[in-house]
C-alpha positions as CSV (number, residue, x, y, z in Angstrom):
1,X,-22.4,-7.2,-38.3
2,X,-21.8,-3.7,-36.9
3,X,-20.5,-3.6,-33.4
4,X,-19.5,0.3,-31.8
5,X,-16.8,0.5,-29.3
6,X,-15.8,3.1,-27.0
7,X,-11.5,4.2,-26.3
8,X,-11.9,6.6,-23.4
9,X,-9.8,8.5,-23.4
10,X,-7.3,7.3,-26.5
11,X,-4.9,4.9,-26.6
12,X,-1.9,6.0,-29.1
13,X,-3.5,4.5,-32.0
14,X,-7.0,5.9,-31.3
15,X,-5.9,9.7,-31.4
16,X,-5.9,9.7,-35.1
17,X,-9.2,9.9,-37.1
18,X,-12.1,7.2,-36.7
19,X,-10.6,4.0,-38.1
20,X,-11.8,0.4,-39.1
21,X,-10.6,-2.4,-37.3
22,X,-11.6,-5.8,-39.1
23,X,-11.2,-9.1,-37.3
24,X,-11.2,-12.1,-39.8
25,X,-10.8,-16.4,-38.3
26,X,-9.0,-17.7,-41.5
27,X,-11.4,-20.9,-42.6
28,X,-10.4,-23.6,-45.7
29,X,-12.7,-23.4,-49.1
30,X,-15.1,-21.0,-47.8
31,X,-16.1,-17.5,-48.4
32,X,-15.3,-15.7,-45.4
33,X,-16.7,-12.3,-46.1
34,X,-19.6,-13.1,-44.5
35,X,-17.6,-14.0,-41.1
36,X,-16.3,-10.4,-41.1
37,X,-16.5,-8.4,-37.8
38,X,-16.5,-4.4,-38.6
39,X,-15.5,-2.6,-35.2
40,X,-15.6,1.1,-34.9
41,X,-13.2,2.6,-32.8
42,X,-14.3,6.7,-31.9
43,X,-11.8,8.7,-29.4
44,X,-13.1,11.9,-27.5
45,X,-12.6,13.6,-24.5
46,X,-15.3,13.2,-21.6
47,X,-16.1,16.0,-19.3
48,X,-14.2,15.7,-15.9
49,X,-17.6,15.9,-13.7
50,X,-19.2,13.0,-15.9
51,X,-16.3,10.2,-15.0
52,X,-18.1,9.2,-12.4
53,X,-21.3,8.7,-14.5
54,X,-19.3,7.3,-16.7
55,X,-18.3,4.4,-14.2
56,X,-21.8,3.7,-13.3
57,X,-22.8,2.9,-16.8
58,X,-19.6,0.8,-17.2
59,X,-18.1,2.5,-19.7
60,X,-14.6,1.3,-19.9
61,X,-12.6,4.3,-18.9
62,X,-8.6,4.8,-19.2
63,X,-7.2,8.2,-18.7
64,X,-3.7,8.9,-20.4
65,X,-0.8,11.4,-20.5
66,X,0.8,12.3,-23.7
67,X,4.0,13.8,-21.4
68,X,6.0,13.8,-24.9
69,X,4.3,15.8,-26.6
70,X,3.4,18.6,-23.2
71,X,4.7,22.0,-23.9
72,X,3.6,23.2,-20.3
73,X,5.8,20.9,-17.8
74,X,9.2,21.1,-18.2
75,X,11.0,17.6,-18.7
76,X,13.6,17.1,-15.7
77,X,16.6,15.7,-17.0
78,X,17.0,12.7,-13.9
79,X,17.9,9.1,-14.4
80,X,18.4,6.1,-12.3
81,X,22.5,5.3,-11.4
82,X,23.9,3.0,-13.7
83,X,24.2,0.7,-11.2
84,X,20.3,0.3,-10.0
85,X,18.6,-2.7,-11.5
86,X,14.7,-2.7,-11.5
87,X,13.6,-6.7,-10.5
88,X,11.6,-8.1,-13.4
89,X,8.3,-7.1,-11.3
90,X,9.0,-3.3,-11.1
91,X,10.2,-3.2,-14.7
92,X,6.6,-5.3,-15.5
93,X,4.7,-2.3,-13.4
94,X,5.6,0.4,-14.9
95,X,5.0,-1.4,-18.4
96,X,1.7,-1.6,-17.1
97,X,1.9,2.1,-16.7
98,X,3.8,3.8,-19.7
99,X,2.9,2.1,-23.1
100,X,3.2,3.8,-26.4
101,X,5.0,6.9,-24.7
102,X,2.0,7.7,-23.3
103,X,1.2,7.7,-19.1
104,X,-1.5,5.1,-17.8
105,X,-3.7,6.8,-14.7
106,X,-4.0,3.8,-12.4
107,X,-3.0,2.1,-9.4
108,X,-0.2,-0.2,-8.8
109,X,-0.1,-2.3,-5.9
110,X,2.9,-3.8,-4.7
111,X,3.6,-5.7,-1.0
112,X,6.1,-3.6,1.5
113,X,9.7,-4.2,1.3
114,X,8.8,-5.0,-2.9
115,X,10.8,-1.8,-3.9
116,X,8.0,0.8,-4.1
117,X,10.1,3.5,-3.6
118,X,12.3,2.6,-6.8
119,X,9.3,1.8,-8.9
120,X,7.8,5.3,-7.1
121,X,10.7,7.3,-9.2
122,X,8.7,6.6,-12.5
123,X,5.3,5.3,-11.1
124,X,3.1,7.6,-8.4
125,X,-0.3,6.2,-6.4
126,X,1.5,3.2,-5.0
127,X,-0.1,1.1,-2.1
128,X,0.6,-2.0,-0.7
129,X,-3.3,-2.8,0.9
130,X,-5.8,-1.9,-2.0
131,X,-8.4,-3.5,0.4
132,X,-10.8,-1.7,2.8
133,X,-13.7,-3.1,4.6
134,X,-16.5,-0.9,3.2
135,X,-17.1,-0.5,-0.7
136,X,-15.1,3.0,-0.8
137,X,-12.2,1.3,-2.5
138,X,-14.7,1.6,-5.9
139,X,-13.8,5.3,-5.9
140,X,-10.3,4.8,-6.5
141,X,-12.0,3.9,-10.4
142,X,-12.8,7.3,-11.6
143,X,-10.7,9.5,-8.6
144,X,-7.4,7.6,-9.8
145,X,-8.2,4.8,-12.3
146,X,-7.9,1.0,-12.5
147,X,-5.7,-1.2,-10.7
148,X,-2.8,-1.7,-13.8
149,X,-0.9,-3.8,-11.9
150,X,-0.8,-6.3,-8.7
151,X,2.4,-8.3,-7.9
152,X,1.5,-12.0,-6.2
153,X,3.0,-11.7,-2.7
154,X,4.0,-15.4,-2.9
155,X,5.8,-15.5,-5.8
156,X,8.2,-13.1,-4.8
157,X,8.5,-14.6,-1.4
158,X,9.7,-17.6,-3.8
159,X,11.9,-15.6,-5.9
160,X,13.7,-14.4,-2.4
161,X,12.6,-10.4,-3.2
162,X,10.7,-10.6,0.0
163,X,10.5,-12.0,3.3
164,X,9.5,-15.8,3.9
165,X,7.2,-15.4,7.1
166,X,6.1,-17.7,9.9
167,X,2.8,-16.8,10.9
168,X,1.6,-17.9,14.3
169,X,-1.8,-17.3,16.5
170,X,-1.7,-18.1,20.4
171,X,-4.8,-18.6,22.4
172,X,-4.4,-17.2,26.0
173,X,-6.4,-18.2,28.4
174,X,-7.5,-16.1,31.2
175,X,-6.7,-16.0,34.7
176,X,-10.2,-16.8,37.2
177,X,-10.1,-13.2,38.1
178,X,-9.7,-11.6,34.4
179,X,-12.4,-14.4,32.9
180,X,-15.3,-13.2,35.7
181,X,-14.8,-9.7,34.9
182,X,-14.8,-10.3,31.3
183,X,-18.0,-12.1,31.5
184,X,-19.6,-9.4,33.9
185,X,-17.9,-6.5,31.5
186,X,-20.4,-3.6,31.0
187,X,-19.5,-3.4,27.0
188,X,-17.2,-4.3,24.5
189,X,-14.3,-2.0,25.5
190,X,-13.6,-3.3,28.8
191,X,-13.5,-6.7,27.5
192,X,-11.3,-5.7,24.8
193,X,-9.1,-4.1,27.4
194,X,-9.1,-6.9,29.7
195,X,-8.3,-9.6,27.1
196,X,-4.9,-7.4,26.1
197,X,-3.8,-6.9,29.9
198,X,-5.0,-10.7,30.5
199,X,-1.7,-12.1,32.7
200,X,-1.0,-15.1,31.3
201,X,-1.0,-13.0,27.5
202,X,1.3,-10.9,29.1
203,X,3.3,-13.8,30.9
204,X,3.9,-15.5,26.8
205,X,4.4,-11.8,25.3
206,X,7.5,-11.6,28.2
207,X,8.8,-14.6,26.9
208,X,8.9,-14.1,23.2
209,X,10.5,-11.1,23.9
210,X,13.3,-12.7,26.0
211,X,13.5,-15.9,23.2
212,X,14.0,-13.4,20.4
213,X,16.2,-10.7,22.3
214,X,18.2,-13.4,22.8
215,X,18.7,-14.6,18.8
216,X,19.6,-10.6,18.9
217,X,16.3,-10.4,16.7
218,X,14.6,-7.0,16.5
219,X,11.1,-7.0,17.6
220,X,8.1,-4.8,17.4
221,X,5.0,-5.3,19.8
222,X,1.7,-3.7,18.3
223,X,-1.4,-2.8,20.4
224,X,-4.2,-0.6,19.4
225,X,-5.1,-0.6,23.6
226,X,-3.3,2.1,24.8
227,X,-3.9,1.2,28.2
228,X,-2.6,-1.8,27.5
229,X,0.2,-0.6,25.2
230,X,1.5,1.8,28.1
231,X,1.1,-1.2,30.8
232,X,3.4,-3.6,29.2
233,X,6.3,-1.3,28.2
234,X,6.0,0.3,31.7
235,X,6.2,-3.4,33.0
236,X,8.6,-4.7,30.3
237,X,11.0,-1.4,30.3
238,X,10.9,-0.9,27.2
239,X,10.6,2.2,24.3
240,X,7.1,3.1,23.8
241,X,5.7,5.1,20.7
242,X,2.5,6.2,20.3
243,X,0.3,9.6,19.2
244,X,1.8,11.6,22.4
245,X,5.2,10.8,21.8
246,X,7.2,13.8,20.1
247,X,8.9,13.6,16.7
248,X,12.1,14.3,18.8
249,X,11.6,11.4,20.6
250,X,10.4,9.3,17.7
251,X,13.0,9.6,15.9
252,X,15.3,9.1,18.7
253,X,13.8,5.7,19.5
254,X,13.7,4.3,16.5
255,X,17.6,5.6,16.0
256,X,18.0,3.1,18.9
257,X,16.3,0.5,17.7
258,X,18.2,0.4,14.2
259,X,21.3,0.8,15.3
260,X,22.1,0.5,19.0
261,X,22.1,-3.9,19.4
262,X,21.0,-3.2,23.3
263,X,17.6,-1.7,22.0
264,X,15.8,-5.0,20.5
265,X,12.5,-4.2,21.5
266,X,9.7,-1.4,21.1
267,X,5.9,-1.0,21.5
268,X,4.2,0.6,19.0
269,X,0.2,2.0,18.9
270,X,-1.4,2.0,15.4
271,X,0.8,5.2,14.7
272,X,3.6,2.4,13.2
273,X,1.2,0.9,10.9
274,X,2.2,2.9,8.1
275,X,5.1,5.5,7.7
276,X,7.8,3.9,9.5
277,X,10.4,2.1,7.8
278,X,12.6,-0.5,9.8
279,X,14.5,-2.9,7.6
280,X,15.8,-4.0,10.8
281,X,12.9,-5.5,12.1
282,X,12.5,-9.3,11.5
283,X,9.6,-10.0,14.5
284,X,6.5,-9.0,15.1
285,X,4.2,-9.2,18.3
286,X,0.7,-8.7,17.9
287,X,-1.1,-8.1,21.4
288,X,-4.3,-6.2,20.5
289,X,-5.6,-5.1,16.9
290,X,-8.5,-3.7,15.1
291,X,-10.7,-6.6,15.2
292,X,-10.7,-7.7,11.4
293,X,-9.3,-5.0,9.6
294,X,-7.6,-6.9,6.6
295,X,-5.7,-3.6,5.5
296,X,-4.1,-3.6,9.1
297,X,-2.7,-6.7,9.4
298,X,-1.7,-6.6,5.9
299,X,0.5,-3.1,6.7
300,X,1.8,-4.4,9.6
301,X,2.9,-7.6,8.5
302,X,4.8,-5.4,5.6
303,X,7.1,-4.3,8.6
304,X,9.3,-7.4,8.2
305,X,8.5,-8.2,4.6
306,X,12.4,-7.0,3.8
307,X,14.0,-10.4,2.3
308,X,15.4,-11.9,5.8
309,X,13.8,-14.7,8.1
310,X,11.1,-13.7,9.4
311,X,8.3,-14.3,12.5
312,X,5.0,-12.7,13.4
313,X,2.9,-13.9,16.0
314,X,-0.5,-13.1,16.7
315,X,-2.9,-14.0,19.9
């Protein structure tokens, strides 16, 4: 039986002429000749502008780098210090991606605080939430390639490479006042707004802040309001960031927050979700978010994923 299938683009065998893989079960006093399985192996380049036909046809596709054998880019003579040890995962990832001296186009996805930046030295395209809540993430296929690699955020919680956290939700009710004008809200905005200033939210946010302040933990309160986000760090006196704020100042505040132990506390818009790197912080204080955006609470969760106890509450 005559079965064709497709390498696109080669693998390190399949750059050399069309070639005859045979696949034979071993069986006891019988002829297997007849069991034989002939597969043909072809290897050629597809056009750039047909990859994305390609994927809608399902052809298997797999671009590679032959970066040995590239006469064009110069090879920079850089290597890791002696003393950096990659953790079994990261050496695993970029397995995934270099394989027979040749480079893998794909996507690796490792949780924050894994070590992407140390897996980044050899590895590029890196994310930590390959999720989104349309179907757009399908066009990472043919604009990057397939996912070559996913690390299993609980087993390296286990393994002590990243935070153990203690996830928590608490339901606020609202004041008399705050419940009719929710219920008499014009549209979904107000009500959104009126459930993050909602008193008696504010009244438990206050005190997690003063419990954890005093374990000298370091805490950062999220809220896509920013109403509501200005309201309770005006009230609270406390460091606010958000899109307004300057680098200057940025960088300022969060200088404070690392490293001065009187600055425990800062409220942060959806700017933090990404880009901001603060080992430091070991709480997390949701008060409003984007209502059920899995690749937000995933990124902001990552902000105390660094291996150190750990709390994140969310209401």
């Amino acid at each position: 039986m005559q079965k064709s299938s497709l390498i696109i683009p080669s693998t390190a065998n399949s750059s050399i002429e069309p070639q005859t893989v045979v696949n034979a079960s071993s069986t006891t006093n019988q002829d297997v000749d007849e069991d034989l399985e002939v597969l043909i192996c072809d290897s050629f380049e597809v056009i750039p502008d047909k990859i994305e036909l390609c994927q809608e046809l399902n052809y298997p596709l797999l671009e590679e780098y032959d970066f040995r054998h590239d006469t064009d880019l110069k090879t920079l003579n850089i290597k890791l210090l002696p003393n950096t040890i990659l953790r079994p995962y990261q050496e695993e990832s970029l397995q995934k991606m270099f394989d027979e001296e040749r480079a893998r186009s794909g996507v690796i996805v490792l949780p924050c605080g894994a070590g992407k930046s140390l897996v980044g030295v050899a590895a590029a395209c890196l994310t930590a939430t390959l999720v989104r809540e349309d179907d757009k993430i399908t066009d990472l296929n043919f604009l990057i390639g397939p996912k070559l690699y996913e690390a299993n955020w609980i087993e390296l919680q286990n393994l002590g490479f990243i935070a153990k956290v203690h996830c928590g939700e608490i339901q606020c009710s609202m004041t008399p006042e705050f419940l009719l004008a929710y219920n008499n809200a014009a549209n979904d905005v107000i009500k959104r707004r009126l459930s993050a200033i909602n008193p008696n939210k504010f009244r438990i946010c206050q005190y997690l802040i003063e419990y954890h302040e005093q374990r000298n933990d370091k805490i950062i309160v999220f809220c896509d309001d920013l109403f509501a986000l200005q309201i309770y760090a005006q009230k609270l006196v406390k460091a606010i960031i958000y899109g307004e704020v300057s680098q200057s100042e940025r960088i300022l505040i969060l200088q404070n927050f690392q490293r001065n132990p009187l600055i425990n506390t800062i409220f942060i818009s959806r700017v933090g979700d990404t880009s901001f790197d603060l080992p430091e912080a070991n709480v997390i204080i949701q008060i409003s978010s984007h209502g059920r955006s899995r690749r937000q609470e995933a990124q902001r969760l990552g902000r105390i994923l660094r291996a150190k106890s750990s709390f994140y509450f969310s209401y």
